[in-house]
C-alpha positions in Angstrom: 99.2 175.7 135.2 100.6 179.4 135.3 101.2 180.7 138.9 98.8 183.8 138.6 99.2 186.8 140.9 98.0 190.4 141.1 99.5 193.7 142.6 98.0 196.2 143.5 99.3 200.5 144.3 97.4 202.4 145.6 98.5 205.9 145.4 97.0 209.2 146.5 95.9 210.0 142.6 95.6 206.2 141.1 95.3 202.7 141.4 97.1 200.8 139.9 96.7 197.0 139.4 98.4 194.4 137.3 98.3 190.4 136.7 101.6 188.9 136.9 102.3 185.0 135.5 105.5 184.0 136.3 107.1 187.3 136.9 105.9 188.7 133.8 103.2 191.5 133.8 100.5 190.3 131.8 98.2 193.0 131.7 97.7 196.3 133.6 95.3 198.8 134.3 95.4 202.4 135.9 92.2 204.5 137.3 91.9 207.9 139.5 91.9 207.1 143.1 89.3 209.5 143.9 91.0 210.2 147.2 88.4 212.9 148.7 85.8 210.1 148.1 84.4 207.9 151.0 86.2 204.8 152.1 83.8 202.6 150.9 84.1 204.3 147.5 87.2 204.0 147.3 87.2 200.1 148.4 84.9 199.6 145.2 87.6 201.6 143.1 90.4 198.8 144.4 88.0 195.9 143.2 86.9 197.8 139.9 90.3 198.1 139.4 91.6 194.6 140.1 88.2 193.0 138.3 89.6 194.3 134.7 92.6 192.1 135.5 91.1 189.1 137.4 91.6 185.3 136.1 89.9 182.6 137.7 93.7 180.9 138.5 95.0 183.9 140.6 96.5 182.5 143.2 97.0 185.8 145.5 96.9 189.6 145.8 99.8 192.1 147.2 98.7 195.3 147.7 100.8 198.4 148.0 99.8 201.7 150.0 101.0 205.0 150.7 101.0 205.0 154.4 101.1 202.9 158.0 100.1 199.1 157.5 99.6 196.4 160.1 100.8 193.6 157.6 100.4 190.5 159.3 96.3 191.7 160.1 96.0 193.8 156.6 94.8 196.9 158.1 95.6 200.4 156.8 95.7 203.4 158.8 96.3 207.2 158.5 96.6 207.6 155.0 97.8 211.4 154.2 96.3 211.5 150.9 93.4 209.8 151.4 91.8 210.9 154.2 88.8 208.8 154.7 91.1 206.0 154.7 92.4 206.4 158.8 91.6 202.8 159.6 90.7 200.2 156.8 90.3 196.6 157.1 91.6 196.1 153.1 92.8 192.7 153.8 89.5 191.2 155.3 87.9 193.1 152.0 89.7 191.9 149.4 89.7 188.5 150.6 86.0 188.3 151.1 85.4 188.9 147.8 87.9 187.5 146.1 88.9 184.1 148.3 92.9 184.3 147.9 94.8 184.9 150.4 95.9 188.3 150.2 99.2 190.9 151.3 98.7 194.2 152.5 102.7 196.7 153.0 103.4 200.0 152.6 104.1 200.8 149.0 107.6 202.0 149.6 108.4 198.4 151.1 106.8 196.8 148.0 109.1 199.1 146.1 112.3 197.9 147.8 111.0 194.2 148.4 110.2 194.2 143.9 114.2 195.9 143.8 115.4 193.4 145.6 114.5 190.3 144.0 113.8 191.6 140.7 115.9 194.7 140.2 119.2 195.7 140.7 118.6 195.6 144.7 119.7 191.9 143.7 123.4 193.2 143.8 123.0 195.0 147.1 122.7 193.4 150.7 121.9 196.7 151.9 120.0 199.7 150.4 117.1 202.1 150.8 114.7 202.6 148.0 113.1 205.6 147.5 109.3 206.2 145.8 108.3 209.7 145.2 104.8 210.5 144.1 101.9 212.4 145.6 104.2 211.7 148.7 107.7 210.5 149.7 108.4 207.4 150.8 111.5 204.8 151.3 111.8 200.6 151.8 114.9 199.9 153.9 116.5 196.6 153.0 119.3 195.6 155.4 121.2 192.2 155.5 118.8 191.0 152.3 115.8 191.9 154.4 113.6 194.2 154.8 113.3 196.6 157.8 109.5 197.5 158.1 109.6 199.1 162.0 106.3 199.3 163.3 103.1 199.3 161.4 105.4 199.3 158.3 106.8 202.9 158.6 110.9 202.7 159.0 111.1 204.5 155.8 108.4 207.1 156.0 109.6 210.5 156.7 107.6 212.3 154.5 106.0 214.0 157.7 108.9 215.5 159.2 108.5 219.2 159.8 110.7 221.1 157.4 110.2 225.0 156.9 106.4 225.8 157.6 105.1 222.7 156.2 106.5 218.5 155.9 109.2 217.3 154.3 107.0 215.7 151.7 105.4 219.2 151.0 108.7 220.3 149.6 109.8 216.8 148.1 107.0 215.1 146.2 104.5 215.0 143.4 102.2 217.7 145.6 105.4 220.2 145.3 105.9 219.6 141.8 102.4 220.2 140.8 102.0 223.4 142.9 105.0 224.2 141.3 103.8 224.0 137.8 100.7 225.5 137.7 
């Protein structure tokens, strides 16, 4: 049998969710986030979205999102971009309904961690990865490992004040979109 996994961003404008067998993506899928919905909303919006990929011989999730993380209990907190999401138990969620034991990091630290034993992070003992979207946001990988800090936020800096706004104001998808309109 295949070693089945799925992964999971989770981004201020989409979700994105794809099976993996053996380190190949399989298939994919993309919706809208819906980030002014409710947190429960957008809890059914992670399941719809890994239901269209879902295979009875998954053998575990990894979820990726845009903010602070408490990985070792799966909790999410303060998301910027989706504000009803300030503290949300997605571990205990996902696992409930879908009996795998399940990974919840900042997506940034996904990013880096995917780099550096897929990508060309494989080269590199030491390197910072940085994920621009709706927001800003860098995995640190020192000495082969990565440096998370506290609830997973070493790399995000989006928040610093720059000018009369963030950094991330400036610096991300939000800027770019403002600016195009």
């Amino acid at each position: 049998m295949k070693d089945k996994i799925i992964g999971v961003d989770i981004g201020g404008t989409k979700i994105s969710a794809g099976l993996i067998s053996n380190n190949i993506i399989v298939n994919k899928v993309t919706i809208d986030t819906e980030p002014n919905e409710s947190k429960a909303h957008i809890i059914q919006n992670v399941f719809i979205a890994i239901d269209k990929v879902w295979q009875q011989e998954v053998r575990g999730i990894g979820v990726g999102v845009p903010g602070l993380v408490d990985p070792e209990n799966g909790i999410v907190y303060q998301l910027q971009n989706i504000s009803s999401w300030q503290e949300v138990t997605l571990k205990e969620h996902l696992q409930l309904r879908y009996n795998v034991p399940t990974f919840i990091n900042n997506d940034a630290n996904c990013f880096a961690l995917g780099e550096k034993y897929f990508g060309i992070g494989q080269k590199h003992r030491n390197f910072v990865g940085v994920t621009l979207g709706t927001g800003v946001g860098t995995g640190i990988i020192i000495d082969n490992k990565l440096y998370s800090g506290c609830f997973s936020g070493a790399g995000e800096f989006g928040s610093i004040s720059y000018k009369e706004s963030s950094f991330e104001k400036y610096c991300s998808g939000q800027f770019l979109k403002d600016i195009m309109v």
